[in-house]
C-alpha positions in Angstrom: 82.6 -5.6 -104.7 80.0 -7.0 -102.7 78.0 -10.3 -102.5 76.0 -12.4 -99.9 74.8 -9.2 -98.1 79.1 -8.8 -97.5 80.7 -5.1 -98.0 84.1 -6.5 -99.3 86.9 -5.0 -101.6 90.5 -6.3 -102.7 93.0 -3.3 -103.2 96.8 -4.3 -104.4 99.0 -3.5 -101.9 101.1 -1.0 -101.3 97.7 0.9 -100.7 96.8 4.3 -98.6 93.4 4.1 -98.6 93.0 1.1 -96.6 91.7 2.6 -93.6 89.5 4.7 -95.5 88.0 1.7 -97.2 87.6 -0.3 -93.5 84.9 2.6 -92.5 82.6 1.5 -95.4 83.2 -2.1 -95.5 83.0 -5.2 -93.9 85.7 -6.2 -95.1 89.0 -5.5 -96.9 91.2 -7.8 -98.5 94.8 -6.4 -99.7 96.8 -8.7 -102.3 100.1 -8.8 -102.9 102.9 -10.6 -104.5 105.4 -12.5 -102.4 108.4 -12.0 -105.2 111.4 -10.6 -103.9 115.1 -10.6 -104.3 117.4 -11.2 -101.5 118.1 -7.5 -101.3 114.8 -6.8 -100.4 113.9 -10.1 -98.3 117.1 -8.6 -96.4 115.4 -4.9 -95.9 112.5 -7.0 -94.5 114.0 -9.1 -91.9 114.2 -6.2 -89.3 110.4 -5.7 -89.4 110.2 -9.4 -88.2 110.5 -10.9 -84.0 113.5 -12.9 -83.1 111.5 -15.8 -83.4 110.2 -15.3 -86.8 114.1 -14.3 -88.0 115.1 -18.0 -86.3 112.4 -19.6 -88.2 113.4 -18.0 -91.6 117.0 -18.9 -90.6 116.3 -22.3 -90.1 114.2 -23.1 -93.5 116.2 -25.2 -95.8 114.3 -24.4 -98.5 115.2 -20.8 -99.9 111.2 -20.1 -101.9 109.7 -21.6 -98.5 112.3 -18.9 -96.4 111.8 -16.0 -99.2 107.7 -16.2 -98.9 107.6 -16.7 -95.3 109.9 -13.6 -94.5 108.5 -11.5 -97.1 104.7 -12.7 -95.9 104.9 -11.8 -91.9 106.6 -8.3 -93.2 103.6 -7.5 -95.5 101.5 -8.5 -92.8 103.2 -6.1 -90.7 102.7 -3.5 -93.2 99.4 -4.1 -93.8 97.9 -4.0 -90.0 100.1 -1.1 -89.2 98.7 0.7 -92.0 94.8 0.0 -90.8 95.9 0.4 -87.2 98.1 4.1 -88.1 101.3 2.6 -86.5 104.8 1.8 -87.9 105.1 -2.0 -89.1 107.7 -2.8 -86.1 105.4 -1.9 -83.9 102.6 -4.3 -84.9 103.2 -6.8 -82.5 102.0 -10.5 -83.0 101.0 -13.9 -81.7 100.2 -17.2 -82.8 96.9 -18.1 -81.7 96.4 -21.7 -80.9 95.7 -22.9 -84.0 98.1 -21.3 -85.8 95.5 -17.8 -86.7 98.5 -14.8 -86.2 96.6 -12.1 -84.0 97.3 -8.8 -82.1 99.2 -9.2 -79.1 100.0 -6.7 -76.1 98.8 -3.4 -75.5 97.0 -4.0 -79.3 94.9 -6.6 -78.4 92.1 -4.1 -77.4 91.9 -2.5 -80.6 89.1 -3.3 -83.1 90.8 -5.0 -86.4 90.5 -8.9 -86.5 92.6 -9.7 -89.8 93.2 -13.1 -91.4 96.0 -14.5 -94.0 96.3 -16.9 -96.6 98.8 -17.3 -99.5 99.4 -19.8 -102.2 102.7 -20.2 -104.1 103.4 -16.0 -104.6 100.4 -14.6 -103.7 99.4 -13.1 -100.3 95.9 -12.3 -99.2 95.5 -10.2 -96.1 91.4 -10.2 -95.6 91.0 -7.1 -92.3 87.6 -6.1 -90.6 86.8 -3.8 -87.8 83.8 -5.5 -86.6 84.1 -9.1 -87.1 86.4 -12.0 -87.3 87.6 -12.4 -90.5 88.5 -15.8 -92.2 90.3 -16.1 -95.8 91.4 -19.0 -98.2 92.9 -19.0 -101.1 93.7 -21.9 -103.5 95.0 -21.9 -107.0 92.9 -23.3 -109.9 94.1 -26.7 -110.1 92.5 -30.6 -110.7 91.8 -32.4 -107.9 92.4 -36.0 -107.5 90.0 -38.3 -106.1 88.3 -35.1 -105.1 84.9 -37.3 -104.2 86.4 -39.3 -101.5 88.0 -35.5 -100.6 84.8 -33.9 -100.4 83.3 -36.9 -98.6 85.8 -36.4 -95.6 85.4 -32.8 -95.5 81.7 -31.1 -97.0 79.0 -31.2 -94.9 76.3 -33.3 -96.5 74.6 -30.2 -98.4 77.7 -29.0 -99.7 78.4 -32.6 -100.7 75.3 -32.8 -102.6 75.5 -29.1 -104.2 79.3 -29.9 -105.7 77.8 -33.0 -107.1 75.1 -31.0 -108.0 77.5 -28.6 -110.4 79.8 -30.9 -111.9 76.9 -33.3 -113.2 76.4 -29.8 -114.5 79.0 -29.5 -116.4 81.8 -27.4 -114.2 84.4 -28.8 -113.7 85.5 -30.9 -110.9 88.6 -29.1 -109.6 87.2 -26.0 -109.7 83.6 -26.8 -108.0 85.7 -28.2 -105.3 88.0 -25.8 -104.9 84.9 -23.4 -104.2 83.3 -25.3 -101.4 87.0 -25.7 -100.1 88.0 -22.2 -99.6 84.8 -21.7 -98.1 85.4 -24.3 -95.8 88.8 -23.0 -94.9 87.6 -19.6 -94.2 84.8 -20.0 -91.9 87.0 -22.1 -89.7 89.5 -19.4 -89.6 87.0 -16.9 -89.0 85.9 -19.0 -86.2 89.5 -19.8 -84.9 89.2 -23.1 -84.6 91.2 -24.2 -86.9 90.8 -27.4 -89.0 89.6 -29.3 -85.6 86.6 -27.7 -85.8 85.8 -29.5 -89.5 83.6 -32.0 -87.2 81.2 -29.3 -86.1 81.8 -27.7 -89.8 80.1 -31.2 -90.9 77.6 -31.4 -88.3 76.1 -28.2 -89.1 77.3 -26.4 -85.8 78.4 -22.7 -86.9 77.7 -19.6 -84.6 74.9 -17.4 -85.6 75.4 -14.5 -87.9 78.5 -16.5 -90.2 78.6 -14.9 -93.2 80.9 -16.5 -95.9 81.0 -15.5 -99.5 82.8 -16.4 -102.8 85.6 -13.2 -103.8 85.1 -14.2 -107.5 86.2 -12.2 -109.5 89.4 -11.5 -107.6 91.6 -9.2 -109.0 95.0 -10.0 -109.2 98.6 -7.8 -108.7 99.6 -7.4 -112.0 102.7 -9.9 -111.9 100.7 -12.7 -110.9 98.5 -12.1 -113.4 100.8 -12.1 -115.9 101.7 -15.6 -115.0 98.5 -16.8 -115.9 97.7 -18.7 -112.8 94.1 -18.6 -111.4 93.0 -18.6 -107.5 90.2 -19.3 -106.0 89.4 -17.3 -102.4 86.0 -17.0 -100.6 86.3 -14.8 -97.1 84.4 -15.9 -94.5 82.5 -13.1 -91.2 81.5 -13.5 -87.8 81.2 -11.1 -84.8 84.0 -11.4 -82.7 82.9 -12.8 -78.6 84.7 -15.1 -76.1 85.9 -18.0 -78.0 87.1 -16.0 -80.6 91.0 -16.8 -81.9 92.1 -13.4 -79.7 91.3 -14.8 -76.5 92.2 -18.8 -77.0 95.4 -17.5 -77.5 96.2 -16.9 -73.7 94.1 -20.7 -73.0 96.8 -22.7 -74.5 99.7 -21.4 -76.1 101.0 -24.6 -76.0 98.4 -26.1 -78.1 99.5 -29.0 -80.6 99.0 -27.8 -84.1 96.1 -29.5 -86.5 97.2 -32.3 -88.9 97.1 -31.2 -93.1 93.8 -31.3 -93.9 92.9 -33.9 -96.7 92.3 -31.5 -99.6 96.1 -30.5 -98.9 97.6 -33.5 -98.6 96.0 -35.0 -102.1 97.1 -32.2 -103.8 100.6 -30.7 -105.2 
């Protein structure tokens, strides 16, 4: 699938061919489903760092601890696959903003990966030639999403989700678009929600490419639930204030606030 001059494909993990698929793409985007019983979110937990096994330890919440555990392990999975090494080997960091990326002697290879997840889904968007960026939201109404979209859409974008709801879509869903898109071209960027500002000012780095994945094909268990996401994925070439090397600025770093379209939302 392809669109905005993007090479980009979704394939439902487990998958084999992903590193196949990364030498004729820009982009690939696995999927997978963050169900699990506690059998297997046990099997997982060794794949994870000490620090990511005291954060699932410490989560009250036994969904938030199942989806977190089960999410860094796919990730695991998913970069070792594209990189040809074991998933305990796959060592990561948090970049400043939160953006997890290749730490140690794997820093120097060429895969940028980004990850989003909503409720039981996981997307894991790789590249191996630019930094990546992906959202994903899940169809949903939005309330007061015009006060929303004032705090957060560049004036264009402002004006082209007015544009498609006086044209009948509906409100929710046209917002939902320009918000993913949003979302990903900040991650792919590394700055993390701080950098909305410049996002509104019409300050991007040359060559960002961002692009809708609609129609994205779902692992068959979510789609039997009948939910529906909304994604877009979000390119730019990789250079010195990319996520990989603001990692070793400021590890200590104080993470952004929830973003608006978060917080109004359930």
């Amino acid at each position: 699938m392809s669109g905005a001059a993007v090479r980009w494909t979704v394939v439902d993990w487990p998958a084999t061919e992903v590193s196949a698929r990364l030498a004729t793409h820009d982009a690939v985007i696995c999927a997978a489903p963050l169900h699990a019983t506690d059998a297997e979110v046990a099997r997982m937990l060794p794949v994870l760092c000490t620090r990511e096994r005291d954060r699932f330890a410490g989560y009250t919440n036994d969904v938030v601890a199942r989806r977190f555990a089960m999410g860094r392990a796919l990730l695991r999975e998913i970069v070792g696959c594209a990189l040809g090494i074991a998933p305990d080997a796959v060592t990561l960091h948090e970049g400043v903003h939160g953006k997890p990326v290749l730490a140690g002697a794997l820093m120097s290879r060429p895969l940028w990966f980004s990850v989003a997840h909503c409720e039981d889904l996981l997307l894991v968007a790789l590249s191996r030639t630019s930094d990546v960026g992906v959202d994903l939201e899940r169809a949903r109404s939005i309330e007061q999403w015009e006060r929303v979209a004032d705090r957060v859409l560049a004036p264009v974008e402002r004006a082209q989700l007015q544009l498609a709801v006086d044209r009948g879509e509906e409100s929710g869903r046209a917002f939902l678009r320009c918000w993913c898109r949003v979302e990903a071209e900040l991650k792919a960027i590394g700055c993390g929600i701080v950098g909305l500002e410049d996002h509104r000012a019409g300050r991007r780095p040359l060559g960002l490419r961002v692009v809708d994945l609609d129609p994205l094909p779902l692992p068959a268990s979510i789609a039997a639930a009948g939910v529906r996401y909304q994604a877009a994925l979000a390119l730019c070439a990789p250079g010195l204030e990319s996520a990989r090397q603001r990692v070793l600025a400021s590890p200590q770093a104080a993470r952004p606030t929830i973003p608006p379209a978060r917080a109004s939302t359930a």
